[in-house]
Backbone as CSV, one residue per row, in Angstrom:
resi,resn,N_x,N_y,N_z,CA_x,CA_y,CA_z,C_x,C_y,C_z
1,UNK,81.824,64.137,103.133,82.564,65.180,102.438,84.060,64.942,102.608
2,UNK,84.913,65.015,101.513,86.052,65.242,102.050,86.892,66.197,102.815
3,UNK,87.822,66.077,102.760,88.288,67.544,103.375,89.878,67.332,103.953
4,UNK,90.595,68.918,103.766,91.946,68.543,103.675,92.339,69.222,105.262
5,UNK,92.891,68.652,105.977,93.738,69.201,106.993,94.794,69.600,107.209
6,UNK,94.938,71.014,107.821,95.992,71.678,107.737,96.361,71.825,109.160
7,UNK,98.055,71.641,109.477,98.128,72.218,110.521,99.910,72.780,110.424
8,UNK,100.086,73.755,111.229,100.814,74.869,111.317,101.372,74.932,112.640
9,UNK,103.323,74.708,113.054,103.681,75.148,114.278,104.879,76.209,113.617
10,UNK,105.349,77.171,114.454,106.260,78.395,114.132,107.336,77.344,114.644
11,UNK,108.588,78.075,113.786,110.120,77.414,114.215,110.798,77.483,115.542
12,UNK,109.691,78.926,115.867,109.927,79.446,117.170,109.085,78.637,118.174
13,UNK,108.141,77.998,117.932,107.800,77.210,119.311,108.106,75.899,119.085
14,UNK,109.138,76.009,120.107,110.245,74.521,119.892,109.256,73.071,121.118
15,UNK,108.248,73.564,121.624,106.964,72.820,122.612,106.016,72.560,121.517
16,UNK,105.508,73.177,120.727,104.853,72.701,119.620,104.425,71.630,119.245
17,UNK,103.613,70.913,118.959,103.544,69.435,117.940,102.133,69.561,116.926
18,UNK,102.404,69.766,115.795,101.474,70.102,114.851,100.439,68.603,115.272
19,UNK,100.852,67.596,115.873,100.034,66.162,116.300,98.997,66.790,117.290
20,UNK,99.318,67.598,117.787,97.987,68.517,118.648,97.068,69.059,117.799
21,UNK,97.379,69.590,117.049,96.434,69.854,116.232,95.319,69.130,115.259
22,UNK,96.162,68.021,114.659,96.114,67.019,114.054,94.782,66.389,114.825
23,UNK,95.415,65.768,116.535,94.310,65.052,116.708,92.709,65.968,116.554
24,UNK,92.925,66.755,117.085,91.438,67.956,117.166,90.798,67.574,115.872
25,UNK,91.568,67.839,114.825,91.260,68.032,113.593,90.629,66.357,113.261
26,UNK,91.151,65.899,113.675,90.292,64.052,112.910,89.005,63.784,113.833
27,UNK,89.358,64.502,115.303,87.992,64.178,116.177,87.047,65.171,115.841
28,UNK,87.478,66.357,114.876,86.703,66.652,114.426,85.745,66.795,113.295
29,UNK,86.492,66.476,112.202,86.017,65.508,111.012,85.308,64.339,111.157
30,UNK,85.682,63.571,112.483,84.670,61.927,112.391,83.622,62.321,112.808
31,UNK,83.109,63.308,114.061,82.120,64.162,114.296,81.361,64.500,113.567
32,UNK,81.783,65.200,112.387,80.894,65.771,111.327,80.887,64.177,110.267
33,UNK,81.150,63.357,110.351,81.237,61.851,109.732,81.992,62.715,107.771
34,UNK,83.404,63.363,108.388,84.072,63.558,106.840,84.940,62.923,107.143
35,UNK,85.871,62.799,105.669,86.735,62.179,105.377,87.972,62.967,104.876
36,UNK,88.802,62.723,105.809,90.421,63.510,105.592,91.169,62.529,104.987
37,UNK,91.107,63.766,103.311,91.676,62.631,102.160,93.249,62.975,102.316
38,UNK,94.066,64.086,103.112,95.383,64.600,103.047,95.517,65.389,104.016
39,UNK,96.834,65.045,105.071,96.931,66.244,105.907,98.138,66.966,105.811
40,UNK,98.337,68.281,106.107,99.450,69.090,105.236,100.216,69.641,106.827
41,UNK,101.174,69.758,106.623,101.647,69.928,108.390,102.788,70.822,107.438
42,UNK,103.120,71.940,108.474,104.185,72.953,108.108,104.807,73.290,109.393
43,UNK,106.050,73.312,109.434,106.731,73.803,111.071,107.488,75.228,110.121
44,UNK,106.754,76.482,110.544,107.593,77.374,109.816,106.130,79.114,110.201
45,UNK,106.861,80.241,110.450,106.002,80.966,110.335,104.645,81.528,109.544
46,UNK,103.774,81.680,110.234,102.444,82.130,109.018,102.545,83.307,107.904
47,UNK,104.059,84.071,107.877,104.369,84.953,107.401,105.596,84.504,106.542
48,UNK,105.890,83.188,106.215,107.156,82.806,105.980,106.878,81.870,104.700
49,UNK,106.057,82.346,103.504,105.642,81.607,102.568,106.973,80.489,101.806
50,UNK,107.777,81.015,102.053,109.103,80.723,101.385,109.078,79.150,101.946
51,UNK,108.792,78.740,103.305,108.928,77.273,103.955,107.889,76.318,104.567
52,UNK,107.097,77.322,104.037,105.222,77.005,103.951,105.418,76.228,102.786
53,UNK,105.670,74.742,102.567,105.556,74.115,101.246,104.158,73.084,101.266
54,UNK,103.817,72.527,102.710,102.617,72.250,102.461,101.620,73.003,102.673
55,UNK,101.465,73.833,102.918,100.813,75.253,102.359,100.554,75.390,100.773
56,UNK,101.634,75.113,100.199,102.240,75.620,98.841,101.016,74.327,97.870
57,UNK,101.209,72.689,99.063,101.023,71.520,97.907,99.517,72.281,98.032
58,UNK,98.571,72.374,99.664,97.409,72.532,99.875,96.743,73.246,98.341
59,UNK,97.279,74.227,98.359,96.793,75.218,97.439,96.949,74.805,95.978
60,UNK,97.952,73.820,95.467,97.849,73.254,94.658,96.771,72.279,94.551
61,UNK,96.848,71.534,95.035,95.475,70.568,95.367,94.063,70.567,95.512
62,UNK,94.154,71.813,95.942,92.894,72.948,96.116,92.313,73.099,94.590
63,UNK,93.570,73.584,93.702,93.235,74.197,92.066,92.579,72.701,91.651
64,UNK,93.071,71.501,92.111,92.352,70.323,91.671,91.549,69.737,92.178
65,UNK,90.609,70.641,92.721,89.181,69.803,93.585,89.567,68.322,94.121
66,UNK,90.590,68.365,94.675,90.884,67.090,95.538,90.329,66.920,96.638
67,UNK,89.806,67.791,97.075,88.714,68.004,98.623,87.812,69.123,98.177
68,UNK,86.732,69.584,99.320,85.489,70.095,98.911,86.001,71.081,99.819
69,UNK,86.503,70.819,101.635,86.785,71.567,102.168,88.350,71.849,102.749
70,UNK,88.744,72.676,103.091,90.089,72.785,104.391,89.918,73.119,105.744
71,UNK,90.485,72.214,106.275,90.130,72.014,108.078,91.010,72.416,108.499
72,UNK,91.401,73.464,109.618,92.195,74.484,110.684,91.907,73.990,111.484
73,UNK,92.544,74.067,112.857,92.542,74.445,114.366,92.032,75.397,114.486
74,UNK,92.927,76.349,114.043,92.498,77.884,114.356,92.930,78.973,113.099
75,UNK,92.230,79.842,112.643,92.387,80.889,111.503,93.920,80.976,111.348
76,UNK,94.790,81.423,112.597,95.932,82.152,112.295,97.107,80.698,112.498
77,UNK,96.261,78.991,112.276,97.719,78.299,111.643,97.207,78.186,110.273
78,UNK,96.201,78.687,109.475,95.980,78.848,108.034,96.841,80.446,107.406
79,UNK,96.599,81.603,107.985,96.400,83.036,107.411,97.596,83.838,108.245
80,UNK,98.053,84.625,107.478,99.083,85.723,108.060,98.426,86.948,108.825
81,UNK,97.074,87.307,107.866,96.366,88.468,107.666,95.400,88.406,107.684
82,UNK,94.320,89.199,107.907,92.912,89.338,107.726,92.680,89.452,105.846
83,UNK,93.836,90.183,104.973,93.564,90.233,103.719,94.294,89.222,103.269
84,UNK,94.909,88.003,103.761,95.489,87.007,103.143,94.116,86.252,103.225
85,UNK,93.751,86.120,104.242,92.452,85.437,104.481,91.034,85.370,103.738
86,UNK,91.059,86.617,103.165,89.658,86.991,102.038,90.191,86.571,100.841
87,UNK,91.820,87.086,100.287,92.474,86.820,99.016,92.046,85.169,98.745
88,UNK,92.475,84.077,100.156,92.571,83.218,99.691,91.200,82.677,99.631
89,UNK,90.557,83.132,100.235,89.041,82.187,100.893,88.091,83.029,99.264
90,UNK,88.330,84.093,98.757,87.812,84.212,97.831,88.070,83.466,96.778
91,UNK,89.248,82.834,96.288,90.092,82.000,95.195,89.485,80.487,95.584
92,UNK,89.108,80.061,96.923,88.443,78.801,97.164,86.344,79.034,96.543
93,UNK,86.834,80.084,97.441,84.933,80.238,97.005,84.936,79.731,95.098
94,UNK,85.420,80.237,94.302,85.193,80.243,93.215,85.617,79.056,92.782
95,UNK,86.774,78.530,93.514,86.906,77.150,93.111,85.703,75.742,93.631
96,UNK,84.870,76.264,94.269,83.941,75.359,95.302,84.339,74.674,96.512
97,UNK,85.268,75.073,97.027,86.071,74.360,98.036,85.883,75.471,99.434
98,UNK,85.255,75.030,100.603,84.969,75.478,101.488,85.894,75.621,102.831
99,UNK,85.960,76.540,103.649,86.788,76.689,104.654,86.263,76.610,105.921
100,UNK,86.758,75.583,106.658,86.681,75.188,108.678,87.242,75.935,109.056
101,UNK,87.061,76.096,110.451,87.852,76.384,111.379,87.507,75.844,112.395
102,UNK,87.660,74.635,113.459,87.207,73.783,114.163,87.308,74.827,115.436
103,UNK,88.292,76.124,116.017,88.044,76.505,117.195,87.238,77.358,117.168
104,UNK,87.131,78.279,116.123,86.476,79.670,115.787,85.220,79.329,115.358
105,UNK,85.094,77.691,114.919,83.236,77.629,114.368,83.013,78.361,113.058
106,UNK,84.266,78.868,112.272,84.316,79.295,111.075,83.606,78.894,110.049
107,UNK,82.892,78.870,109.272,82.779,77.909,108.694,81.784,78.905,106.863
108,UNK,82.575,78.909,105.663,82.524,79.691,104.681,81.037,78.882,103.711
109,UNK,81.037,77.521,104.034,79.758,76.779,103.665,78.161,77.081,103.996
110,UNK,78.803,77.906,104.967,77.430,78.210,105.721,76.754,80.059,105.428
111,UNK,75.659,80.333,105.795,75.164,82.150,105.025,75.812,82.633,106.398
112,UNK,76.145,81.810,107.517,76.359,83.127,108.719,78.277,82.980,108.381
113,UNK,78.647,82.302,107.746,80.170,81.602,107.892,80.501,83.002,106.454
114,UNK,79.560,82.757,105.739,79.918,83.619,104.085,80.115,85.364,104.946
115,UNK,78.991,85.541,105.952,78.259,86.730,106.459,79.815,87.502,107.040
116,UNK,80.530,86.435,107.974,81.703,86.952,108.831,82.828,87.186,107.648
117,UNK,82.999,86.371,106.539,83.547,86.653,105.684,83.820,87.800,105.373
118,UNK,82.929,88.552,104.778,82.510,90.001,104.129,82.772,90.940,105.492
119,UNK,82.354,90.664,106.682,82.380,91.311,107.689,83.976,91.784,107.664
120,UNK,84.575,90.748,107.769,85.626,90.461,107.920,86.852,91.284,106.685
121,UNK,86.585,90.912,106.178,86.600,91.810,104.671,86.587,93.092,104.604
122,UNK,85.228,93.789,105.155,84.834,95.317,104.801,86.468,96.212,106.308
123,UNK,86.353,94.927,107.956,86.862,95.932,108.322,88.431,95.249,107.994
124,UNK,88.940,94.947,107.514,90.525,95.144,106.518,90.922,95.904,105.653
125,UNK,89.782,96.516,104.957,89.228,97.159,104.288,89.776,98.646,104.715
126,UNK,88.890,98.597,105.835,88.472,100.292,106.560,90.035,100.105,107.360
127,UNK,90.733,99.414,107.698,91.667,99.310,108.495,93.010,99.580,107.753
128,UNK,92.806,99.251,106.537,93.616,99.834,105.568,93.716,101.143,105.068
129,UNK,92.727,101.585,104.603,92.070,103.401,104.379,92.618,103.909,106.073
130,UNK,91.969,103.541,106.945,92.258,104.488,108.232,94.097,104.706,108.277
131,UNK,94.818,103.497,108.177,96.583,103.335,108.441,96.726,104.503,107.429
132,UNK,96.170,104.397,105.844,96.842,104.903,104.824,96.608,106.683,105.295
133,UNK,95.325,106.901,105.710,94.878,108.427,106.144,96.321,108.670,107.246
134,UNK,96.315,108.029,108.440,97.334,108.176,109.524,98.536,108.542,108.899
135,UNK,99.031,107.889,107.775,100.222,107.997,107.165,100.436,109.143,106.552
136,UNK,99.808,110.095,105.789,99.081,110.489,105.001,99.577,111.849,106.157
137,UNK,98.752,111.740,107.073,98.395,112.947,107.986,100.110,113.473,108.331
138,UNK,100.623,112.488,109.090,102.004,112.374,109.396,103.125,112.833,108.542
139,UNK,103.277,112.344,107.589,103.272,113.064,106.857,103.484,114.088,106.471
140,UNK,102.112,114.806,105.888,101.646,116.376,106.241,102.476,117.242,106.970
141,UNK,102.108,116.385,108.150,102.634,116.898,109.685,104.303,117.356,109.866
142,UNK,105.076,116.537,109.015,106.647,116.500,109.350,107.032,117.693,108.058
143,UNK,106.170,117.330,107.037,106.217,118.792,106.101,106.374,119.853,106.537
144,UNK,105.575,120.039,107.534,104.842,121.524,108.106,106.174,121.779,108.908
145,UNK,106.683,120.460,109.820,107.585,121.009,110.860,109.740,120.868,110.061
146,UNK,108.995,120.292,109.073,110.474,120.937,107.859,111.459,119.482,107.901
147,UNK,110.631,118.651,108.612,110.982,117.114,108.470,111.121,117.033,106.945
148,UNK,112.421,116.035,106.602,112.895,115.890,105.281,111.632,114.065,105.241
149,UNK,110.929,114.067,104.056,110.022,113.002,103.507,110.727,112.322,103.185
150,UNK,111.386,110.996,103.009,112.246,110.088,101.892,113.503,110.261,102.602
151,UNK,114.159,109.373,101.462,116.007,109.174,101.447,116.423,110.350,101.632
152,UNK,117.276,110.686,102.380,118.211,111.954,102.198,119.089,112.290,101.035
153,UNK,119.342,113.395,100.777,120.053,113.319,99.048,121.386,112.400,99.306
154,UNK,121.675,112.402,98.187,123.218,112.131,98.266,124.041,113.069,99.042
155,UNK,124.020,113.848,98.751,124.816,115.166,99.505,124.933,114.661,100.747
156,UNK,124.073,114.410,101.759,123.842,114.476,102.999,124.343,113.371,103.814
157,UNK,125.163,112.619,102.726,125.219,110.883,102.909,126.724,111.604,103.689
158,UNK,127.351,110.162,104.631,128.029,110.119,105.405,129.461,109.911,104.703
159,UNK,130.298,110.974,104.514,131.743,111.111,104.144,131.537,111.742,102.748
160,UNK,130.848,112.027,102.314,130.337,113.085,100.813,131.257,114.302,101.386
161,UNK,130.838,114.793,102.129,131.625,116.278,102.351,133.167,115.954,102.104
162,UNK,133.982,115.189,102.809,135.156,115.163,102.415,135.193,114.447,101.394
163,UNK,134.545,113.873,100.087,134.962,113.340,98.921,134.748,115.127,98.343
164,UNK,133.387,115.765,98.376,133.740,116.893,97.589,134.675,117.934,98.043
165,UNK,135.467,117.935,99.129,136.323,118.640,99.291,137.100,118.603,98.736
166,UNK,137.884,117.626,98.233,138.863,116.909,97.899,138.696,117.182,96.304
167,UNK,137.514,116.911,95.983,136.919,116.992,94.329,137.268,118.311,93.807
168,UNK,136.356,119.306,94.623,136.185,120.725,94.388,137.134,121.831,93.540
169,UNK,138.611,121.120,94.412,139.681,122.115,94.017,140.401,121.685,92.324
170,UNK,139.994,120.241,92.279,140.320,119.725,90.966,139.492,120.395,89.536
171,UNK,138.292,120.306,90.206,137.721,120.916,88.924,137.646,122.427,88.638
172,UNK,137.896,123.150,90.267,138.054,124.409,89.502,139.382,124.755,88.648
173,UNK,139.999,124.126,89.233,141.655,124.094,88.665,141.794,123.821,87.320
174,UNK,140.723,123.134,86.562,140.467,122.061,85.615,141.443,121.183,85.268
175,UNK,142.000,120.559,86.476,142.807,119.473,86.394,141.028,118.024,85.831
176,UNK,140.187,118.496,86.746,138.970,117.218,86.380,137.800,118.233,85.838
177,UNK,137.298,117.520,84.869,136.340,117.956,84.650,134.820,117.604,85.314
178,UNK,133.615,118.306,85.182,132.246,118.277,85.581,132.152,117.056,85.514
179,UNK,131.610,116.500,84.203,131.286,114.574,84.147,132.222,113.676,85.065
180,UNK,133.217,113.944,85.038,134.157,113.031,85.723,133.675,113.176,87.279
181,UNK,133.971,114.217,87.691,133.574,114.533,88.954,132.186,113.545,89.306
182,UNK,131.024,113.995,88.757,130.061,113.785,88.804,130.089,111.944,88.775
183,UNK,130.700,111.208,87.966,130.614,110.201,87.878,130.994,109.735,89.500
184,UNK,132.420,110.058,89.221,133.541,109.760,90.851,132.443,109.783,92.129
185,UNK,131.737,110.584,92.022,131.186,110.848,93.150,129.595,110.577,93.012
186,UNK,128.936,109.396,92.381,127.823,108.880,92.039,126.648,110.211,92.022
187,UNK,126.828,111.264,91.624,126.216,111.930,91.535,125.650,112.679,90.357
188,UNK,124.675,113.485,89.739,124.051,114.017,88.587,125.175,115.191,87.883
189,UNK,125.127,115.472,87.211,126.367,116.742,86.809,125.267,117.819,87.137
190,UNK,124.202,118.191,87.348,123.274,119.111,87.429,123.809,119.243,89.244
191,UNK,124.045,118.321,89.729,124.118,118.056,91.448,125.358,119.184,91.697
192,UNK,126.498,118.889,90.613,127.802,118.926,90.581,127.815,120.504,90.594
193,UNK,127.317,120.972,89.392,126.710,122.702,88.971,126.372,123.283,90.172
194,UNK,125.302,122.769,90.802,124.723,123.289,91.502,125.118,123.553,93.223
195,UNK,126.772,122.316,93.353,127.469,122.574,94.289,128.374,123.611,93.847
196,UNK,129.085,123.679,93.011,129.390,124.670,92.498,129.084,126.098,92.536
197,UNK,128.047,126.294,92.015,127.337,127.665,92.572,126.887,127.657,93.923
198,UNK,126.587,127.139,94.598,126.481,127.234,96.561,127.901,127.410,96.785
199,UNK,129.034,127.265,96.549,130.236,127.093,97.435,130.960,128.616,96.500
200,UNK,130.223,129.018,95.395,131.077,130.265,95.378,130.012,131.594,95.862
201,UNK,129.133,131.351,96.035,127.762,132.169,96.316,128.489,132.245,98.216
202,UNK,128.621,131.425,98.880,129.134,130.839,100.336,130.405,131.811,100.156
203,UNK,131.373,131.744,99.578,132.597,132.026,99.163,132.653,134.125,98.955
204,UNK,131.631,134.319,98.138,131.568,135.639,97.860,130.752,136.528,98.821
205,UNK,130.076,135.476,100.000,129.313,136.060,101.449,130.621,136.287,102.283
């Protein structure tokens, strides 16, 4: 069988030698008596697609049945994620191209290798729904206790008060008008109105 080898060191481990990996990977291919038609070596994070370029060719090469399988060390110098991992291993399944993992015994060719797959799958799955509920709850929670959700308005932004101070007396004066104001001060003319009426409502308390 053929089969493509991949191996993966972070920028951050400067002890590293993707050649560690490498060797595992051929003593483990002659073992199984395959043939490593390409090996793809990346020095760059598993989260860092941008400098992942043999990553980038793999997956190209992949779209062209140039190998049957891809050979790892280990899951996480292939995958960022547990759902990068199904995204991609599903896009191979359909292409016929099968996935190793020489430490983990991974192996997607096989019904117990397909089995961890799905396993694997359902809890990313549930691990996703559970974060999104947590979030969700929290949330809720900061509602209840009068926690502001999101960006703070404009209003609330840092040196606004003394731009509308400064604004305020112009437009009642009608030296400036509403739009202008409103522009000057990246804000809605509805925003503008509505400071307006708080500061004479404030004013007539």
């Amino acid at each position: 069988m053929k089969v493509a080898a991949y191996a993966r060191v972070s920028t951050s481990d400067k002890d590293q030698d993707p050649e560690t990996q490498l060797l595992a990977l051929r003593d483990f291919a002659r073992g199984q008596q395959w043939e490593i038609v390409g090996e793809y070596v990346d020095h760059a994070p598993a989260n860092d697609p941008l400098h992942r370029t043999a990553w980038r060719k793999l997956l190209d090469d992949a779209a062209k049945r140039r190998f049957q399988a891809v050979l790892v060390f280990k899951l996480d110098r292939a995958f960022r994620s547990v759902k990068h991992m199904h995204d991609t291993l599903a896009v191979w399944e359909a292409q016929g191209i099968g996935f190793v993992s020489a430490r983990e015994g991974f192996d997607t060719r096989t019904a117990l290798g397909r089995l961890l797959l799905n396993l694997l799958a359902s809890l990313a799955e549930f691990e996703l729904e559970a974060l999104s509920e947590r979030v969700r709850a929290g949330m809720d929670r900061a509602r209840r206790q009068g926690v502001h959700i999101g960006r703070p308005p404009v209003t609330a932004r840092a040196g606004f008060a003394e731009k509308w101070a400064a604004v305020e007396p112009e437009i009642r004066a009608g030296r400036l008008s509403k739009s202008e104001a409103a522009r000057q001060l990246g804000i809605g003319f509805a925003t503008v109105l509505r400071l307006l009426q708080t500061a004479k409502g404030e004013a007539a308390s």
